[in-house]
C-alpha positions as CSV (number, residue, x, y, z in Angstrom):
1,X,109.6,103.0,146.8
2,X,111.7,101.8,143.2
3,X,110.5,98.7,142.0
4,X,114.2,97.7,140.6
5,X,116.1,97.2,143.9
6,X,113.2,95.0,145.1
7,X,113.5,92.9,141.6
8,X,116.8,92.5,141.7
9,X,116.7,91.4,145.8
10,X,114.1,89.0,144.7
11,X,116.5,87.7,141.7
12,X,119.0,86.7,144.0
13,X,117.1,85.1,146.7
14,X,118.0,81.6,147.4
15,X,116.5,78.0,145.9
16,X,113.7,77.5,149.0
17,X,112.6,81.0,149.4
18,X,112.0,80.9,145.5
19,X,110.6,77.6,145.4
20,X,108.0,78.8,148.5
21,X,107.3,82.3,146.9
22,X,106.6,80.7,143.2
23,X,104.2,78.1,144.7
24,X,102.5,80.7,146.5
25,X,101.8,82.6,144.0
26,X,100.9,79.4,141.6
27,X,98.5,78.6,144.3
28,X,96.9,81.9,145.0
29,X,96.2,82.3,140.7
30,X,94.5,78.1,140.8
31,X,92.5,80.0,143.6
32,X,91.6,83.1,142.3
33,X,90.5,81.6,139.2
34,X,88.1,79.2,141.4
35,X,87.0,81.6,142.9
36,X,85.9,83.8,139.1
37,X,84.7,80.9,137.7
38,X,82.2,80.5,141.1
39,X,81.7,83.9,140.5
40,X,80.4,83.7,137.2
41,X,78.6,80.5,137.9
42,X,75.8,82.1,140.0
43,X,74.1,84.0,143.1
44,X,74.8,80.8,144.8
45,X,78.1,80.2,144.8
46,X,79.1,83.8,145.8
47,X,79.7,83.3,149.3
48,X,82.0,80.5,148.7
49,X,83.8,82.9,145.9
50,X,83.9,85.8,148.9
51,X,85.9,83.1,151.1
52,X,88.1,82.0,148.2
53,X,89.2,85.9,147.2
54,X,90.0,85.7,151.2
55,X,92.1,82.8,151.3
56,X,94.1,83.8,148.5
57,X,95.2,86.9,150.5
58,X,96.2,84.9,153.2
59,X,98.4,82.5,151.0
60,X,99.9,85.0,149.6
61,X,101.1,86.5,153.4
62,X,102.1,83.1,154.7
63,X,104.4,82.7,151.1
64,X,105.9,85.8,151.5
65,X,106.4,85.4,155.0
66,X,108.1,82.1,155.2
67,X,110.1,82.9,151.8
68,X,111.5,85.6,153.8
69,X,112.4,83.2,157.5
70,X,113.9,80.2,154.3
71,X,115.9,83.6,152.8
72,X,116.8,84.9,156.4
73,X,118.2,81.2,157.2
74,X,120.0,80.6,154.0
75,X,121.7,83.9,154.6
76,X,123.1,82.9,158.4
77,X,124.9,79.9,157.4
C-alpha cells in the first residue's frame, strides 16, 4: 500500500469529514496522554490507564468511520 495516494485522498476530503477526523484524533492524543500520565502516576491507576489505551482505539474507529459516511454524503450531492 503507497502512503501518497492515501495523503492526497485525505487532502481533498471535504470540511465535515475533516472537521470529524481532526477531532478524533485531537481527542484520542488528550486521551492517550491521560492515560501516560496515569501510567506513570502509580500501580494503582493502571487499570484505569489499560481502559483509557482502549478507548482511544475505539475513537479513533468511530472518527474514521463517520469521517468516511460525512465524505461518502458530501460526495452524493
Amino acid at each position: 500500500m503507497k502512503l501518497k495516494p492515501i495523503l492526497a485522498r485525505m487532502a481533498r476530503m471535504c470540511a465535515p469529514a475533516w472537521y470529524i477526523f481532526r477531532s478524533s484524533m485531537l481527542l484520542s492524543l488528550t486521551l492517550l496522554s491521560c492515560g501516560l500520565l496515569l501510567t506513570l502516576g502509580g500501580h494503582e491507576q493502571l487499570r484505569t490507564a489499560e481502559a483509557i489505551y482502549e478507548t482511544v482505539e475505539a475513537v479513533l474507529l468511530i472518527g474514521i468511520l463517520f469521517s468516511a459516511i460525512a465524505e461518502d454524503q458530501q460526495s452524493r450531492r
